[in-house]
VOPAGU-2260 file (C-alpha; in pm, 1 decimal, decimal comma):
REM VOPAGU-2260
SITE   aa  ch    i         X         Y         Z
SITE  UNK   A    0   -1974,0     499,1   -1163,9
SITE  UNK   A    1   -1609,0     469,0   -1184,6
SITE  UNK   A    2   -1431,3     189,2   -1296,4
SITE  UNK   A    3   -1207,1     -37,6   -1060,9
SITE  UNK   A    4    -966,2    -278,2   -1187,5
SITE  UNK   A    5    -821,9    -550,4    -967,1
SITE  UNK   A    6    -535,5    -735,6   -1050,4
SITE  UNK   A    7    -371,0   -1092,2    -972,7
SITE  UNK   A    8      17,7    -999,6   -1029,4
SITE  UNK   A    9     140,0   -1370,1    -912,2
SITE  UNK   A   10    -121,2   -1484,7   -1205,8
SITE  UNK   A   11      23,2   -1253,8   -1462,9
SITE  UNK   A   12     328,0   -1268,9   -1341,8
SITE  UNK   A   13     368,7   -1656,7   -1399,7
SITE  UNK   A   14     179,0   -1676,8   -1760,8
SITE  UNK   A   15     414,2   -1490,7   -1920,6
SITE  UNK   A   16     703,2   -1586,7   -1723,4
SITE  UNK   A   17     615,7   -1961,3   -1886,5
SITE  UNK   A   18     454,3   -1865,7   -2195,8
SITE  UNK   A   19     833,0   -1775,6   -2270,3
SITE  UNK   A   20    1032,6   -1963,1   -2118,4
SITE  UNK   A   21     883,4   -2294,2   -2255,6
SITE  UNK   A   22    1062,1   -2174,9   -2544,2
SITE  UNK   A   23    1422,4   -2062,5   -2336,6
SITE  UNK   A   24    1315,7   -1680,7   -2387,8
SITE  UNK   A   25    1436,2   -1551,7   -2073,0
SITE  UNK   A   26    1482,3   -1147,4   -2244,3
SITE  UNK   A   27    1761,2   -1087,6   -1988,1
SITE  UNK   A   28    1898,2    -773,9   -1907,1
SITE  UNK   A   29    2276,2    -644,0   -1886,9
SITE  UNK   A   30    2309,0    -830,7   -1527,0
SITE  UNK   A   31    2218,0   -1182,7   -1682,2
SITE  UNK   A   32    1858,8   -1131,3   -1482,1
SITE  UNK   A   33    1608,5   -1316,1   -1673,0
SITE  UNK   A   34    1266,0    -996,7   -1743,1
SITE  UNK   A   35    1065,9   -1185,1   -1936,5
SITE  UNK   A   36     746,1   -1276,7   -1684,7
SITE  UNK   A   37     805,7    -887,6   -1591,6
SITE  UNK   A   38     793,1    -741,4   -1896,7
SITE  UNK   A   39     466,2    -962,1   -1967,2
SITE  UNK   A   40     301,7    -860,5   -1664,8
SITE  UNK   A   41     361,0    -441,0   -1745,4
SITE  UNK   A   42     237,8    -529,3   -2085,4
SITE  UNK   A   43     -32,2    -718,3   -2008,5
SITE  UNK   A   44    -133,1    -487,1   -1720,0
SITE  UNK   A   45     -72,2    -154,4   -1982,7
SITE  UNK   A   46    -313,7    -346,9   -2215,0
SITE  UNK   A   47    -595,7    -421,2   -1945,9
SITE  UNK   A   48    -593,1     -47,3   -1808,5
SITE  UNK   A   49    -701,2      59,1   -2166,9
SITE  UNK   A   50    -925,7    -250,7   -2213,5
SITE  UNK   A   51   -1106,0    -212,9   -1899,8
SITE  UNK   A   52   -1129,5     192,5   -1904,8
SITE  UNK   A   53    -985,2     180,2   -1571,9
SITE  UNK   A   54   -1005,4     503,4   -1314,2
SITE  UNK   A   55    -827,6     309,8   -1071,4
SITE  UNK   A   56    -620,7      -1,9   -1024,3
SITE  UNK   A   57    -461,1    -224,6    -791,0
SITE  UNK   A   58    -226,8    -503,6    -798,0
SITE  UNK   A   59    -306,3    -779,0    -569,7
SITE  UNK   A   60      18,3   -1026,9    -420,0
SITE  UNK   A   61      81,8   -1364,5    -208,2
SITE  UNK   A   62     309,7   -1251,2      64,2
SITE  UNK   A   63     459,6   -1627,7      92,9
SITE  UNK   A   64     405,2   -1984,2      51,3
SITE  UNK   A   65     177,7   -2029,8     420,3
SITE  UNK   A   66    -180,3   -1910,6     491,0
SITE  UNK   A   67    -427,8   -1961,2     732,2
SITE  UNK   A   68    -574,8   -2220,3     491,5
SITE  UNK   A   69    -202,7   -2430,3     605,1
SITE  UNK   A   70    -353,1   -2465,7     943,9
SITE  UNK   A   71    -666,4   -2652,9     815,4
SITE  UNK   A   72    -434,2   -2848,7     584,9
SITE  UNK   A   73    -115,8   -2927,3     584,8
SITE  UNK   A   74    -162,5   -3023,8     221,7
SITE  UNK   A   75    -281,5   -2695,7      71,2
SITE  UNK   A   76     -91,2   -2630,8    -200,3
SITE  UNK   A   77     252,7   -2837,5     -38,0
SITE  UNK   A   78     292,6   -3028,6    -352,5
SITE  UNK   A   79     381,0   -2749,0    -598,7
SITE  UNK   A   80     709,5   -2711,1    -751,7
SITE  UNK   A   81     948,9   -2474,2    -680,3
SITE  UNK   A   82    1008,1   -2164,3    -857,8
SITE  UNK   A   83    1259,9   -2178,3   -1152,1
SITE  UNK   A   84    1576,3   -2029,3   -1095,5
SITE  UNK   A   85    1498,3   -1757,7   -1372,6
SITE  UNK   A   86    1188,6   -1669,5   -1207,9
SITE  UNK   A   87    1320,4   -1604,4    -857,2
SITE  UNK   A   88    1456,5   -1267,5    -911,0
SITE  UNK   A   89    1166,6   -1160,6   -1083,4
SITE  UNK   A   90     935,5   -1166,7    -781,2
SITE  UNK   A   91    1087,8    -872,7    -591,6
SITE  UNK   A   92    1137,5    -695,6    -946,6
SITE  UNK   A   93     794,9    -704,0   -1087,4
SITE  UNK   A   94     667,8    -586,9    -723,3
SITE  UNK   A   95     944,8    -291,4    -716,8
SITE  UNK   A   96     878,5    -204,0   -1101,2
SITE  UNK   A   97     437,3    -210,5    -984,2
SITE  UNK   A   98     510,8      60,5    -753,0
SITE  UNK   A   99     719,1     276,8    -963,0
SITE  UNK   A  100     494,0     251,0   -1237,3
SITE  UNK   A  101     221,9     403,9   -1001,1
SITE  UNK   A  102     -17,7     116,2    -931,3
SITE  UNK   A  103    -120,3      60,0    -622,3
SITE  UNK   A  104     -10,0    -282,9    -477,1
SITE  UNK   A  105    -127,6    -487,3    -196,1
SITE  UNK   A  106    -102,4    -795,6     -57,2
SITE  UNK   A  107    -133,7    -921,0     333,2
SITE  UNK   A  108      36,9   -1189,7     552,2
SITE  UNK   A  109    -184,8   -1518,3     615,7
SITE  UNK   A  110    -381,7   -1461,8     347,2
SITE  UNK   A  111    -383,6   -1514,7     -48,7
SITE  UNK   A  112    -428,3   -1260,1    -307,5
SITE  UNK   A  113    -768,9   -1386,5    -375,5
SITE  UNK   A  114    -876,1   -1344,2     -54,9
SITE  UNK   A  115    -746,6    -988,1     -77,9
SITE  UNK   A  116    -930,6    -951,1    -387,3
SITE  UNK   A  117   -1220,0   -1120,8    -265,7
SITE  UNK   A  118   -1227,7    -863,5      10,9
SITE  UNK   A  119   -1195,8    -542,4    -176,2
SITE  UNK   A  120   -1467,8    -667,2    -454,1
SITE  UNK   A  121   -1690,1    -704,4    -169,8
SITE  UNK   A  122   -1669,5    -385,5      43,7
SITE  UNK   A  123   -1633,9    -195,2    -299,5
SITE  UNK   A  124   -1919,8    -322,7    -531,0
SITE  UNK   A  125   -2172,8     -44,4    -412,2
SITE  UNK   A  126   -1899,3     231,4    -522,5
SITE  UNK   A  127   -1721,0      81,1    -820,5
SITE  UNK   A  128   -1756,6    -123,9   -1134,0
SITE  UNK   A  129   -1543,8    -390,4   -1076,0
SITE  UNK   A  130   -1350,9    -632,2   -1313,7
SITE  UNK   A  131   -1062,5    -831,9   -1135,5
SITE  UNK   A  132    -805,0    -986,2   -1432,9
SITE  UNK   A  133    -688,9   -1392,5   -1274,3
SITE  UNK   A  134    -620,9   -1722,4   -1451,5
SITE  UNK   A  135    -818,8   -1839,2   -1129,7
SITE  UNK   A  136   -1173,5   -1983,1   -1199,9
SITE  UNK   A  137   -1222,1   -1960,1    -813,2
SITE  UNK   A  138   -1291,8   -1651,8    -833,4
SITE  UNK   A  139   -1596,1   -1688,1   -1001,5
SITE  UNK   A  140   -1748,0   -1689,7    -660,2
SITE  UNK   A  141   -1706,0   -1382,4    -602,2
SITE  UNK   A  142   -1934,0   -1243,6    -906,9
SITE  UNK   A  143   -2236,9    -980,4    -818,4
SITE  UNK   A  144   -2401,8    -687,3    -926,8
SITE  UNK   A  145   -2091,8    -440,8   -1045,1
SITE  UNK   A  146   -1820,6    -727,3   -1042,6
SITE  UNK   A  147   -1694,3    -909,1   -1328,5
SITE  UNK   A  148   -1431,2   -1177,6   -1344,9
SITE  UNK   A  149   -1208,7   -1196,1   -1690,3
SITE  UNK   A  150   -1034,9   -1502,5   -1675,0
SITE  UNK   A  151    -702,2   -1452,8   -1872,0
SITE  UNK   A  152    -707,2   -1668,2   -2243,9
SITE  UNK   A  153    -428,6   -1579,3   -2512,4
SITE  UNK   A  154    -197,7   -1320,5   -2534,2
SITE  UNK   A  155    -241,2    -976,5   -2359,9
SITE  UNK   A  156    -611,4    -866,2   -2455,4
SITE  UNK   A  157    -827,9   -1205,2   -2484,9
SITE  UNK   A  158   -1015,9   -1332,2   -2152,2
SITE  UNK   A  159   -1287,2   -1530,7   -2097,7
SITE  UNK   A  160   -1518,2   -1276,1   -1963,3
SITE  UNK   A  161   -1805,5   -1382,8   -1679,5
SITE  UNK   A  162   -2047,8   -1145,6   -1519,2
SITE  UNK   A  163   -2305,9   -1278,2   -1293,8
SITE  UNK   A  164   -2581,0   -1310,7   -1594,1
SITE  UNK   A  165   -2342,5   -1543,6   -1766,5
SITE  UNK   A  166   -2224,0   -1723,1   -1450,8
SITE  UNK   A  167   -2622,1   -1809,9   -1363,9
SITE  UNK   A  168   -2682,4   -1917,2   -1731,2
SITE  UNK   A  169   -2430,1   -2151,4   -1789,3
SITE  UNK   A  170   -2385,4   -2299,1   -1416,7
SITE  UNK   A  171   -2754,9   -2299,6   -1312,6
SITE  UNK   A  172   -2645,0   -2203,2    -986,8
SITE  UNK   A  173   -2556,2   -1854,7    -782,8
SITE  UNK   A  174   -2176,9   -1769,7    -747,7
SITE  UNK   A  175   -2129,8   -1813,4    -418,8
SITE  UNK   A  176   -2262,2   -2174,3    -460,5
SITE  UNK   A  177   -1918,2   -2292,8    -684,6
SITE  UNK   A  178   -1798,5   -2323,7    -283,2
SITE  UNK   A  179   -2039,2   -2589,7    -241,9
SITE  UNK   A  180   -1942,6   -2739,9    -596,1
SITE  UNK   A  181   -1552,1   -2707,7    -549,4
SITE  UNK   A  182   -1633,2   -2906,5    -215,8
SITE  UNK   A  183   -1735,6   -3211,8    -392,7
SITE  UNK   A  184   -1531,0   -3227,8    -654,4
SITE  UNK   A  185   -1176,7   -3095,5    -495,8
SITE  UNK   A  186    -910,4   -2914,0    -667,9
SITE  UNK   A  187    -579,8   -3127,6    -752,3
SITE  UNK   A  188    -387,5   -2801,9    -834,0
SITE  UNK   A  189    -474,0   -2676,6    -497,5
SITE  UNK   A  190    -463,6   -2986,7    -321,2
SITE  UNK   A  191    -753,9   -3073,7    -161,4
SITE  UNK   A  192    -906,8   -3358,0    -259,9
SITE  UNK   A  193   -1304,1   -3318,9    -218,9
SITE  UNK   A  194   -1499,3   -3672,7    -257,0
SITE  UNK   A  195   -1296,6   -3924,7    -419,2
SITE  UNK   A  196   -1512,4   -4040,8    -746,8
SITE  UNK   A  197   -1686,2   -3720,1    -750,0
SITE  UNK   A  198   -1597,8   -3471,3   -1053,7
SITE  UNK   A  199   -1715,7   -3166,7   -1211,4
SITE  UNK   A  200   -2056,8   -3262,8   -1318,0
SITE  UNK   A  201   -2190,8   -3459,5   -1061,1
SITE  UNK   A  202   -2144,0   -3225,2    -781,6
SITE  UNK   A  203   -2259,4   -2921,8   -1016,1
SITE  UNK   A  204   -2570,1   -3162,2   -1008,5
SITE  UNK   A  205   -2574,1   -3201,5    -675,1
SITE  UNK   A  206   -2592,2   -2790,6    -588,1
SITE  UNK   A  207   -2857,1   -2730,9    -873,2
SITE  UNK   A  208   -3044,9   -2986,7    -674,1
SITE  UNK   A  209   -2978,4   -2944,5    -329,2
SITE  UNK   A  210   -2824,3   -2582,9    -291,2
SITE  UNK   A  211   -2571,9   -2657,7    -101,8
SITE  UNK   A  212   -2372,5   -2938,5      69,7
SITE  UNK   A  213   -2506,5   -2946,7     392,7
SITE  UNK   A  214   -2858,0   -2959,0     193,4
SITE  UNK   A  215   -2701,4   -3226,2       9,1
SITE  UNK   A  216   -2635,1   -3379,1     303,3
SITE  UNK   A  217   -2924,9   -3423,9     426,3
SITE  UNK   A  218   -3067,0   -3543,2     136,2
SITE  UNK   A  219   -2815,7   -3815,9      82,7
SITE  UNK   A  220   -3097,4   -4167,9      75,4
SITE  UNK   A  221   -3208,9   -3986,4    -217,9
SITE  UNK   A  222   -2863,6   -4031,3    -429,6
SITE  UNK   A  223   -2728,9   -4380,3    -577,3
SITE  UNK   A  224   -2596,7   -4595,4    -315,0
SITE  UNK   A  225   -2229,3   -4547,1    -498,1
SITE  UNK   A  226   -2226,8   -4159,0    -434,4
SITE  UNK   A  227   -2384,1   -4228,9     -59,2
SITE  UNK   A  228   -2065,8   -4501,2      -5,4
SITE  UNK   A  229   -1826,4   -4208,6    -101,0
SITE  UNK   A  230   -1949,4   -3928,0     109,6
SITE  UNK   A  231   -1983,7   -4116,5     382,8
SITE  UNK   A  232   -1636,7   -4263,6     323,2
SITE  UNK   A  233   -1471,2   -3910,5     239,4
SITE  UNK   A  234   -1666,0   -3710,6     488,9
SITE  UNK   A  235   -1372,0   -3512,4     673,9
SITE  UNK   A  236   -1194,8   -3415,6     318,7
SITE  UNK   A  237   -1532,1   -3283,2     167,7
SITE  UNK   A  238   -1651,3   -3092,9     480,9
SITE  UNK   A  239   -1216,1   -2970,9     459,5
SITE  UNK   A  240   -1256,8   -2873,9     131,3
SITE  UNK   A  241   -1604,9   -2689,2     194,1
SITE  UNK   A  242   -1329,3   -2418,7     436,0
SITE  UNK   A  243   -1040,0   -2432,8     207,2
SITE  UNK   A  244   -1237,2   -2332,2    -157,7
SITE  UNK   A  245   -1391,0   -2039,4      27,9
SITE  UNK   A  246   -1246,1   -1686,2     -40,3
SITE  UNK   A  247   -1221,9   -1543,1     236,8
SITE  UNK   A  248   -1434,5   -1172,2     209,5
SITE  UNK   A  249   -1306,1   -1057,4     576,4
SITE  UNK   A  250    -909,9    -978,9     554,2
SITE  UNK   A  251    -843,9    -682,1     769,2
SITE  UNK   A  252    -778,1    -376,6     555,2
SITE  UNK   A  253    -762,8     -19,3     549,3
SITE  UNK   A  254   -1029,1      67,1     280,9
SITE  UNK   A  255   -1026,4     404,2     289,5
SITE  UNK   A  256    -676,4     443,3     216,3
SITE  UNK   A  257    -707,4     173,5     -24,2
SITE  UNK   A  258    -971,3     397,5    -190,7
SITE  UNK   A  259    -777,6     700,4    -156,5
SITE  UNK   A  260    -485,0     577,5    -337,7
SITE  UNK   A  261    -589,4     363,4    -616,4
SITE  UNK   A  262    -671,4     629,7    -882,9
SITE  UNK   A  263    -452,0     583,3   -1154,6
SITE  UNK   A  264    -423,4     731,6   -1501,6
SITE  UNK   A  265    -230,6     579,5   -1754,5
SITE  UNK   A  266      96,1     719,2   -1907,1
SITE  UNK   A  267     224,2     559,2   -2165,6
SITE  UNK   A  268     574,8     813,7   -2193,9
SITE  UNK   A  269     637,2     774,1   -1829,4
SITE  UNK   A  270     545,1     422,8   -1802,1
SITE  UNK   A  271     818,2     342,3   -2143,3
SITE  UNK   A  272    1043,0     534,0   -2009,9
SITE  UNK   A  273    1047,3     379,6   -1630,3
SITE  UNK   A  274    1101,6      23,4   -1861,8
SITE  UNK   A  275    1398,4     215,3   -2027,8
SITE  UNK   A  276    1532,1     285,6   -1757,9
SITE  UNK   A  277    1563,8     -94,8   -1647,8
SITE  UNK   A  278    1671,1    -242,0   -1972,6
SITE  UNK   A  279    1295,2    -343,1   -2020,7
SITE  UNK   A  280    1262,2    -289,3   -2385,5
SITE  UNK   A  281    1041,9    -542,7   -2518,3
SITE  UNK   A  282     790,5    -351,9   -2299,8
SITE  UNK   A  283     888,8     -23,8   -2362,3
SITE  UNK   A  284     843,6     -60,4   -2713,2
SITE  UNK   A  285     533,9    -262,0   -2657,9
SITE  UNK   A  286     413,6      30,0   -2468,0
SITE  UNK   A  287     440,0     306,7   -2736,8
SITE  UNK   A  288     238,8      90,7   -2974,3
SITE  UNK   A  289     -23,9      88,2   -2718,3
């Protein structure tokens, strides 16, 4: 079986945009244009093609700030920060540089990437052996049979690998059930907020026990009065948060072009000298070490 890797671009995009810039290494080029979260991504994606023994990969986008997730809250996500000034320009260049470099790149209005990736895991997994590359631990629930998630650590080559044997072992629950878990507890960095007084471990507690929330639920004379007191006073944000930690498996796509146009093998001349060819030499040179 072939072997599919699916990328998060905005994810790689912004590590290495800040794991440089923290230190006011912007690696601009002849215009003044800060490259440095660019030339991280085409290293780091370089680096994963080899790692992952890829036969085909795509890059996965956000296409802008709103998603359908804005219409069930208006506070999904509304409290990040804006993007640095050095980082603006790189958004259209690290998209323009994917497609020269001859991955295939996707992304899809009203949706996230996730739920892009989410969607092409899904449909694929019978075909494919799947690893998607993220700094998102969301996407955990999207493990099976054929799809791995390597959560991105140090550098360009160290993740924190999960299949769905690891996932069940260390969770005690099935992947799909982290919906029911991120319900509970929230996610500030997303913002929703989940059940006030409720973290991590007690609502993993609550799904090994109960399977889900609506299970939990129903259950709910059987927990401490506390944890009763603050469902029953944060209700509407956990049954909220229940829709917005979902990835959504459904976005409309054209998988058969997606399928006919992913195949990629990697270059390493043509890929150093498309990073010439925009002043990207930290890459280039990365490249021909590869």
């Amino acid at each position: 079986m072939k072997n599919l890797l699916i990328v998060d671009g905005m994810a790689l995009l912004f590590r290495h945009y800040f794991a440089t810039a923290m230190n006011h290494h912007f690696m601009r080029n002849s215009e003044g244009i800060a490259t440095n979260g660019v030339q991280g991504f085409i290293r780091h994606v370089a680096s994963a093609i080899k790692d992952a023994e890829a036969d085909h990969v795509i890059v996965t986008w956000d296409m802008g700030a709103v998603t359908f997730r804005n219409t069930i809250s208006a506070d999904y996500k509304s409290h990040r920060p804006a993007p640095p000034d050095e980082l603006n320009p790189q958004f259209e260049m690290v998209q323009r540089l994917s497609e020269e470099l001859g991955f295939f790149n996707i992304g899809v209005r009203n949706y996230e990437a996730d739920d892009v990736i989410g969607t092409i895991a899904d449909k694929l997994k019978s075909r494919f052996q799947i690893k998607v590359i993220s700094g998102d631990r969301d996407l955990l629930q999207l493990l099976d049979d054929g799809i791995e998630i390597w959560l991105i650590k140090k550098g360009f080559t160290e993740y924190n690998k999960y299949d769905v044997r690891r996932f069940r072992e260390e969770y005690g629950i099935e992947p799909k059930q982290l919906i029911d878990v991120k319900a509970f507890m929230g996610d500030t960095s997303d913002g929703y907020p989940g059940v006030k007084g409720i973290g991590e471990k007690t609502a993993l507690k609550f799904i090994q026990t109960y399977g889900s929330v609506k299970n939990t639920l129903a259950h709910k004379k059987e927990l401490p009065k506390g944890q009763q007191n603050k469902i029953d006073m944060f209700y509407e944000d956990l049954i909220i948060s229940h829709q917005l930690a979902a990835i959504h498996t459904e976005v409309p796509l054209d998988l058969e072009h997606i399928s006919s146009s992913m195949c990629y093998t990697l270059d390493i001349d043509k890929m150093s000298m498309i990073c010439d060819q925009h002043e990207l030499k930290v890459a280039s040179n990365f490249l021909l070490k590869l």
